[in-house]
N, C-alpha and C positions, 0 to 999 in steps of 0.2 A: 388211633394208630392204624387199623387197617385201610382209613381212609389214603393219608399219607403213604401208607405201604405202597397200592395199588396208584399213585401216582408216579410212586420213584420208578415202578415197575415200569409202567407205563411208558418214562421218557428213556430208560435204558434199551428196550423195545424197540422204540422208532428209529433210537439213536444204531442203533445194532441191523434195522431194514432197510434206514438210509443209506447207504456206502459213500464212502469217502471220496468226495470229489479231486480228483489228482491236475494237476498242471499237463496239459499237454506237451509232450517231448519236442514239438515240430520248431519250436526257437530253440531250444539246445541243440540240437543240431545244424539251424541254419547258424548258432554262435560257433559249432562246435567248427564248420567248413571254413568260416573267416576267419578262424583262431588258425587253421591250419595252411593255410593258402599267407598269410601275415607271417607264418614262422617260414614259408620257403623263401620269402623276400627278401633278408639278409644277404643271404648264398647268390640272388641276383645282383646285376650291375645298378649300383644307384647313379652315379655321377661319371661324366666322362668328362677330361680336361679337353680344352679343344687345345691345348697345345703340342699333347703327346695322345700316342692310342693306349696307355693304361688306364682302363677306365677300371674305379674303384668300387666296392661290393656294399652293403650297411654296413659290415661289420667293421669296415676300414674306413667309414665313412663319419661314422654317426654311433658313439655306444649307447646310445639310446634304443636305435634301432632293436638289437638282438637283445633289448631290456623288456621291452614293451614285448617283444615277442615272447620272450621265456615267461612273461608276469600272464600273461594272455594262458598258455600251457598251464598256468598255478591255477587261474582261474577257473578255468574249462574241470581240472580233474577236483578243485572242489563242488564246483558246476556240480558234477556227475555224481559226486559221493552223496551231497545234498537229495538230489532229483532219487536216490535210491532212499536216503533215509529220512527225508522230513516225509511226516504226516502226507503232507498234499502235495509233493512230488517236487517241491523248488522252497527253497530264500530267498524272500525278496529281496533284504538286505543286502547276498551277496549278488543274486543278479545284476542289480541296478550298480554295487561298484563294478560290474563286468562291463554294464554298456556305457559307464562314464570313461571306463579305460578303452572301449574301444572310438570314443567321440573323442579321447584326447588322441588314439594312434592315428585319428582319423583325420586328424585337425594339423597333425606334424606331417604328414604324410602330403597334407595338401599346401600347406606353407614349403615343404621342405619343394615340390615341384614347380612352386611361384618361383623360389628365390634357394638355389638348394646351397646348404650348409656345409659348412668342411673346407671351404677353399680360401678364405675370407687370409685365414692366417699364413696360408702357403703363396699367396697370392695369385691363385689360378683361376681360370675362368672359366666356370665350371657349365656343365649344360646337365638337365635330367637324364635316366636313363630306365630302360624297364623297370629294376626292380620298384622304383619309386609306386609308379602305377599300381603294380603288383600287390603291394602294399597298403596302396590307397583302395583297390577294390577289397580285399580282405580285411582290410577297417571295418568299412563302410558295411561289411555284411557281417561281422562280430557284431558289431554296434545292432544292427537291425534285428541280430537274430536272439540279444540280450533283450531287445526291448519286447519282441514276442512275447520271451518267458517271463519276463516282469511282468505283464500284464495279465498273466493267468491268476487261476486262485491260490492263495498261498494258507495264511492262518484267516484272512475276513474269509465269511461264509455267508452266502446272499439268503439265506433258507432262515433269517431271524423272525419267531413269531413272537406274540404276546406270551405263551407259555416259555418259552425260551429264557424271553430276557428277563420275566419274574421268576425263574425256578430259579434263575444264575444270576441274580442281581441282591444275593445275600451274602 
C-alpha cells in the first residue's frame, strides 16, 4: 500500500507542476474581427440595379445575408464563454462549426459577387456592390481566424508518457 500510495502522490504532484496548457486567444480574435466586419455588411449596399439608382442593402437583398451574420454573433459569444470555461481554453467541436460557417458565408459571398442573387425574380439586372465585398473579406477572416483556434490544444495533450497511459488505461 505505501508503495501505491507514493505513486498516486507522485502523479498528482507532476499533474499539479505541470500547468494547464491553454489555446491561444490570437484566432478568436482574428474570428472575433471577421464575425464583426460580416455583421456590418448587411447595412451595406449589396446589389445595384443598372436600371434605376436604388441600389439595395443584404438585408433587402438576400435573408440569408443578416442570418449568417446574426448565427456568426451566436457563435463568437459561445466562442467566448468556451475560451473562459473549458479546461484549455477552447471547443473544438464548436470552433470548427465556426469556421465551417464561416467557409459557407464565405462561399455565398463569393457566388453571390460571380452571379449576385435577388433579381432573377424581379427581373433586374443586377451588378455587385460594396457591401458584397465587405462581406467576402470578413468571411474569409472568420473562417481563418476559426481555423487558428481549431488548431490549438483543446482536450489531446502532447505530454502522453508510458506512466500516463498505464496509470489511466484502467
Amino acid at each position: 500500500m505505501p508503495e501505491n500510495q507514493t505513486k498516486n502522490t507522485k502523479n498528482t504532484n507532476t499533474a499539479k507542476n505541470r500547468g494547464t496548457r491553454r489555446a491561444k486567444t490570437t484566432g478568436l480574435a482574428v474570428a472575433a474581427a471577421g464575425i464583426v466586419v460580416f455583421n456590418i455588411s448587411p447595412f451595406l449596399n449589396w446589389v445595384n440595379p443598372e436600371d434605376s439608382a436604388d441600389p439595395r442593402t443584404g438585408y433587402e437583398t438576400d435573408s440569408l445575408v443578416p442570418f449568417i451574420a446574426y448565427l456568426g454573433l451566436g457563435l463568437l459569444v459561445a466562442m467566448f464563454y468556451a475560451s473562459k470555461r473549458a479546461r484549455r481554453g477552447q471547443h473544438r467541436g464548436l470552433t470548427l462549426v465556426s469556421m465551417a460557417v464561416g467557409i459557407a458565408a464565405t462561399l455565398q459571398c463569393l457566388a453571390f459577387a460571380i452571379n449576385p442573387m435577388g433579381g432573377l425574380e424581379r427581373g433586374d439586372d443586377l451588378s455587385t456592390d460594396m457591401g458584397v465585398w465587405v462581406g467576402l473579406i470578413g468571411a474569409a477572416v472568420w473562417a481563418i481566424g476559426s481555423y487558428l483556434l481549431a488548431k490549438e490544444i483543446e482536450g489531446d495533450d502532447d505530454e502522453h508518457t508510458d506512466n500516463y497511459t498505464r496509470d489511466n488505461a484502467r
